[in-house]
C-alpha positions, 0 to 999 in steps of 0.5 A: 391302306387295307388293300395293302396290309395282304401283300406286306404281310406276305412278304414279311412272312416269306424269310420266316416261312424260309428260315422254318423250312432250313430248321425244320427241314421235310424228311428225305426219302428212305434209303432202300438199299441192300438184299432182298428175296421175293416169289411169284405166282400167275400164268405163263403163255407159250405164243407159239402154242403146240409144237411139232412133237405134240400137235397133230391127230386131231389134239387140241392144243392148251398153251396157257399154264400156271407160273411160279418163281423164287428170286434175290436180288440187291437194291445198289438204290432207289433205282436200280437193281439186280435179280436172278430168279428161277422160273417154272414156265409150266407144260403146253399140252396137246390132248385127244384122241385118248392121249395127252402129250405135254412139254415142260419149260423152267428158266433162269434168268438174271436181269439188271431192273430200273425203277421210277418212283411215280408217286410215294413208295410206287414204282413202275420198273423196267427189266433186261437180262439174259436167261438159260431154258430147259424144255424136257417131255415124259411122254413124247419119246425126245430128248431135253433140249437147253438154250439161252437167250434174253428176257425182259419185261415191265411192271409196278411194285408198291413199297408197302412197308419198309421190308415188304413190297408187293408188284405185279410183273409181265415178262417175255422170255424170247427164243425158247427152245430155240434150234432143239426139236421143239422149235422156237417158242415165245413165252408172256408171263403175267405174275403177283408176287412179293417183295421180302428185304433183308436188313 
């Protein structure tokens, strides 16, 4: 008779659990919607290393350089958004024989970003855009040069508190410097950064 008190127990407590549950029910996610400012730091590397312009005579190449942004965007949900950022991609330098000769690359980008909440407040994202580069030289003698092409990218951005959010990215802008004189470089950018809401 014991044997059977359990599970008559449960099932008269299952209407009453589901009643609870329909009064009392959990609290839906927050709403993230709505514009939204952020900056980043990190590095920035050209794959291509030196270019013609600046290698050669026995230089030794340095790719690597340090990376900043500002960007706004607008949250439509949970899911989805839009950014535009400006985007310093640093200087490739190419240093010996008593000289050092460096080109500079800076980038605009707008993209459309997808999120997927992984676990509360989260999220890993996805990005794909468009982007318009400057290449531009102090002490190699060529002009600028300015070209378009896309850039996308990965990452995670952890919602920390309901205005703040913190994320690390890697990005790829592809093509930059396409058909100038310092030919066409692929640019990785590893970057921190935070998230500011504005509502």
């Amino acid at each position: 008779m014991k044997k059977n008190l359990l599970p008559a127990l449960l099932l008269g407590l299952a209407p009453l659990l589901a009643a609870a549950q329909a009064v009392f029910p959990p609290s839906p996610s927050p709403e993230i919607r709505g514009p939204y400012v952020g900056a980043t730091a990190g590095l920035a590397n050209n794959r291509n290393g030196c270019n013609n312009n600046i290698a050669g005579g026995g230089r030794t190449c340095d790719s690597t350089d340090r990376s900043f942004s500002a960007f706004a965007g607008y949250q439509v949900d949970r899911q989805f958004s839009g950014e535009v950022s400006v985007r310093d991609l640093g200087k490739v330098t190419a240093s010996g024989g008593g000289t050092t000769l460096s080109v500079r690359a800076l980038a605009a980008d707008l993209s459309a970003i997808g999120r997927v909440e992984m676990i509360d407040r989260l999220f890993a994202h996805g990005r794909f855009g468009v982007y318009g580069a400057r290449l531009e030289s102090d002490n190699t003698g060529a002009d600028s040069a300015s070209n378009w092409g896309f850039t996308y990218g990965l990452g995670v951005q952890w919602d920390f508190q309901p205005s703040w959010g913190a994320r690390f990215d890697w990005q790829r802008y592809r093509n930059v410097g396409k058909d100038s004189v310092y030919g066409s470089s692929v640019y990785d950018v590893l970057s921190l950064g935070i998230v500011y809401r504005l509502r």
